[in-house]
C-alpha positions as CSV (number, residue, x, y, z in Angstrom):
1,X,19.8,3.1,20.2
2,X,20.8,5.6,17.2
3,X,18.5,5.1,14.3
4,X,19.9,2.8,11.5
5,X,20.2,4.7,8.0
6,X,19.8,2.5,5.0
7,X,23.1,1.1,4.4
8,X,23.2,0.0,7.8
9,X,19.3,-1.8,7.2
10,X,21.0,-3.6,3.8
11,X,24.3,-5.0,5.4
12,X,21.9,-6.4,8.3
13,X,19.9,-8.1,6.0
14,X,22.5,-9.1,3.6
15,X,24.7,-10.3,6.6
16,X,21.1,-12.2,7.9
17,X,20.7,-13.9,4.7
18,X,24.5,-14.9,4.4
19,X,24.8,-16.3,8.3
20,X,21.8,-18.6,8.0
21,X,22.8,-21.8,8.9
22,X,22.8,-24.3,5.6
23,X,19.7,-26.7,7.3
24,X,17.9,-22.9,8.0
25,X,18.6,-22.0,4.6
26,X,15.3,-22.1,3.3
27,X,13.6,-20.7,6.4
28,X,14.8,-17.8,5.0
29,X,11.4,-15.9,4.0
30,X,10.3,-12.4,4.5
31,X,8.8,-12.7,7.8
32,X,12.1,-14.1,9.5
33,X,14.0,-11.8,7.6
34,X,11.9,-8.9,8.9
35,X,12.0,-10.4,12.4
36,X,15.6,-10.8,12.9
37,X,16.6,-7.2,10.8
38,X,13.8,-5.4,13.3
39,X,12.0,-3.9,10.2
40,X,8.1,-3.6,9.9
41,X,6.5,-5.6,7.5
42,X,5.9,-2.1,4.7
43,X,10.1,-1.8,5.3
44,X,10.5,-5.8,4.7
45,X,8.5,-5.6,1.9
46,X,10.6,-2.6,0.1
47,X,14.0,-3.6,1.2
48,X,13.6,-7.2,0.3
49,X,12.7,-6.2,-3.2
50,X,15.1,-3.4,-3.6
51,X,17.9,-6.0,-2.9
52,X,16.2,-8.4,-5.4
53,X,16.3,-6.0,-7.8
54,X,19.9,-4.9,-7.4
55,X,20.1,-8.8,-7.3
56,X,21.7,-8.6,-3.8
57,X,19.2,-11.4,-3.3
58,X,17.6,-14.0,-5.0
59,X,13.9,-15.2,-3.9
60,X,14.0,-18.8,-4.5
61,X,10.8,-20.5,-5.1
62,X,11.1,-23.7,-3.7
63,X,7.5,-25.6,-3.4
64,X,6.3,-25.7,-0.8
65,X,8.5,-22.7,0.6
66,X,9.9,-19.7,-1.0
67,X,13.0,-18.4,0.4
68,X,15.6,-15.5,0.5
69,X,19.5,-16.3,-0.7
70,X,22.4,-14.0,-0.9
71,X,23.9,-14.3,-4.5
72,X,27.4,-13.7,-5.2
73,X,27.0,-10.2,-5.9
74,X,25.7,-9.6,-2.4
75,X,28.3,-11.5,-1.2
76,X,30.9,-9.2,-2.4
77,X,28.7,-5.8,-1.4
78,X,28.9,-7.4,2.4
79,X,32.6,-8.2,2.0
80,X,32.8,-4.0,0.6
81,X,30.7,-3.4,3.6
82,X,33.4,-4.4,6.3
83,X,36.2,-3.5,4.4
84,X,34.3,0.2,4.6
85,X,34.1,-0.2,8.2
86,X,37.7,-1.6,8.7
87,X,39.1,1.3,6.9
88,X,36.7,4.0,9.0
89,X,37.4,2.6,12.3
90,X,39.8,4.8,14.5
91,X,43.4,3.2,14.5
């Protein structure tokens, strides 16, 4: 399998984030998000906070759980993501 470069790693997660189910919701954290995107922990760690800094993400800090959701920004940076691939994709 090719190795994924960095935009690929931030539409995976975003597109993680966005397809959990709405009763999943706030299993959400940074160890299933690391799980399901294949990162280590180190690349969890500075992805997740990269996106929450670009506010991609918000980390919601919901006693007794904190949790991951996609915020309307990162909603529209997936949505730029497939039209991206739409557009490069051989006719």
């Amino acid at each position: 399998m090719p190795q994924r470069d960095r935009h690929d790693i931030i539409k995976d997660i975003l597109e993680i984030v966005f397809d959990a189910k709405p009763l999943h919701r706030n299993q959400m954290n940074q160890t299933r998000v690391g799980y399901e995107a294949n990162l280590t922990h180190p690349q969890t760690v500075r992805y997740l906070r990269l996106l929450v800094d670009l506010q991609l993400l918000i980390l919601t800090d919901f006693k007794p759980f904190a949790y991951y959701e996609i915020t309307r920004k990162g909603r529209r940076c997936l949505q730029l993501f497939g039209e991206l691939e739409d557009d490069l994709r051989p006719s």
